[in-house]
N, C-alpha and C positions, 0 to 999 in steps of 0.2 A: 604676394607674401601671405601667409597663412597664419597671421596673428592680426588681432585689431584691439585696440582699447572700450574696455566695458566698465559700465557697473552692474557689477552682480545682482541679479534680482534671487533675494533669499527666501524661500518660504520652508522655515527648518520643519515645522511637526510634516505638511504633506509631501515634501519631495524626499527625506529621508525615509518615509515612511512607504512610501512604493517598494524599497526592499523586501520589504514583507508579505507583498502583495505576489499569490499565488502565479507558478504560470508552470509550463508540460514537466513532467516529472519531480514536481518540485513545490507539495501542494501547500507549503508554509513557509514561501519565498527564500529568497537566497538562503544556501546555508552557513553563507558567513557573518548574518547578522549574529553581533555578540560573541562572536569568537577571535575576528582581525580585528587590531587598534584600528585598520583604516576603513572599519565597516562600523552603523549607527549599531549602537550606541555609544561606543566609547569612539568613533569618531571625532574631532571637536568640530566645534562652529565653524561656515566660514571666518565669519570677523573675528574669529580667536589664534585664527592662524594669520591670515594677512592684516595689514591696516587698509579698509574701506575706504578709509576718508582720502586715498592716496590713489594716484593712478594703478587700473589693474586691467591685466591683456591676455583676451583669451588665445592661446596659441592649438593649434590644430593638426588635423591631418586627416584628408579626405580619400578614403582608401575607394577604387573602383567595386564594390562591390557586385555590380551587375557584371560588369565584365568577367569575376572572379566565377560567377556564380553560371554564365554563361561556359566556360570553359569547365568549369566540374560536370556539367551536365553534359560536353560533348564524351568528356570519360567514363562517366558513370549515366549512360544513359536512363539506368532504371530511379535514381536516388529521388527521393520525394522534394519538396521545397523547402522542408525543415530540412531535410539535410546537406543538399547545396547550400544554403547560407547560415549553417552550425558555423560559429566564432573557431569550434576547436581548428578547422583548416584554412583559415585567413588572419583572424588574431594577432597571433605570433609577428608576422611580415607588416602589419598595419601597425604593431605598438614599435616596431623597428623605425621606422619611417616618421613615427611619431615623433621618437628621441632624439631622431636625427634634424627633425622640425626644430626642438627645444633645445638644441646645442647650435644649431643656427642664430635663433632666438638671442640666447644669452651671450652671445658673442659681441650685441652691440653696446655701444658703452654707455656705462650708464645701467644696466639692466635690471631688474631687482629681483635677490636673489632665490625668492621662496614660489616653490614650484607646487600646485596643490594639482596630485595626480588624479585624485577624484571626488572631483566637486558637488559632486549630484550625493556623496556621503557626507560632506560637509553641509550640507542645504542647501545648492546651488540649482534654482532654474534651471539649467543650459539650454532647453528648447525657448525660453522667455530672455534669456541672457544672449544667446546668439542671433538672434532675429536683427539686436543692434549692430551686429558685422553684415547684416543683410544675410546673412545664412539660414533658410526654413531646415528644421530636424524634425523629418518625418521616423514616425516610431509604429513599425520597426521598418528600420533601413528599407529603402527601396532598389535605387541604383547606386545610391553613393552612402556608406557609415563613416561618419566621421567619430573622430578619438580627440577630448578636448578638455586640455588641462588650463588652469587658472596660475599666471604669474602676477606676483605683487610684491609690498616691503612685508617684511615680517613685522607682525603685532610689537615684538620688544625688541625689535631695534630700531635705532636714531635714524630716521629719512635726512637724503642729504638736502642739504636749503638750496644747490643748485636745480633749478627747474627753468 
C-alpha cells in the first residue's frame, strides 16, 4: 500500500524557498512563485492547513521512471537525458495514478479529509518526511519519481475522539 503515517518534518524559510532557486531555462526559479495561491508565498503553512498534533499520512505514487525513460529512448533514439525524463511526457499518467492512489486512500473509514497536493509549498521536508515510510528520494529521480501528497484533519475542524 502506498501511504504510511508520518510527522511532517517542516522547515518553512528553506524548503519553500528552493522555488526560487534557479535551474535550465528558468534563471529566477519557478515562474509560479507569487502568482498560484498554491505556490510560496501565498501558499499557507503546513500546520495552517492540517492539525500536526493529529495523525498525518503520506500517500504516494511511484511512477517507473526508468522504464519510461528507457522506452522514449528506444523511439527517439537521438533525444538527450533532459529530455527523456522532461515531466511534460510522463507527468500527466503519474498524477493519474496518483489520484487513483488517493481515492483508494480515502475510501477507508475513518479517513481524514484534507488532502495537501503540494507539501514541499507548504514547507514540507518530503525527502526528510519520507525516509520515515522507509522511502530514500533521490533528487533528481533516478529510476523511480515518486508524486507525494500529505493527508490529515483540517486545522478548523473538530477531530473525531474515536481513535
Amino acid at each position: 500500500m502506498p501511504w504510511h503515517t508520518v510527522e511532517p518534518v517542516c522547515d518553512y524559510v528553506v524548503i519553500r524557498g528552493l522555488c526560487g532557486k534557479p535551474y535550465p531555462n528558468h534563471p529566477r526559479g519557478c515562474p509560479n512563485i507569487g502568482k498560484k495561491t498554491r505556490c510560496p508565498p501565498k501558499a499557507p503553512l503546513l500546520h495552517e492547513v492540517i492539525a500536526l498534533e493529529h495523525p498525518v499520512w503520506a500517500v504516494w505514487n511511484a511512477y517507473p521512471l526508468g522504464e519510461h525513460m528507457d522506452e522514449m529512448k528506444r523511439r527517439h533514439p537521438q533525444w538527450t537525458e533532459r529530455q527523456l525524463r522532461n515531466p511534460l511526457y510522463w507527468q500527466g499518467r503519474a498524477r493519474k495514478h496518483l489520484r487513483e492512489e488517493i481515492r483508494k486512500f480515502c475510501r477507508l473509514d475513518g479517513t481524514p479529509p484534507k488532502v495537501v497536493g503540494c507539501p514541499e509549498a507548504c514547507g514540507c521536508n518530503l525527502t526528510a518526511t519520507m525516509k520515515q515510510a522507509g522511502i530514500p528520494l533521490l533528487w533528481p529521480p533516478q529510476r523511480v519519481a515518486y508524486q507525494i501528497v500529505l493527508v490529515g484533519w483540517p486545522v478548523h475542524k473538530a477531530i473525531p475522539d474515536a481513535r
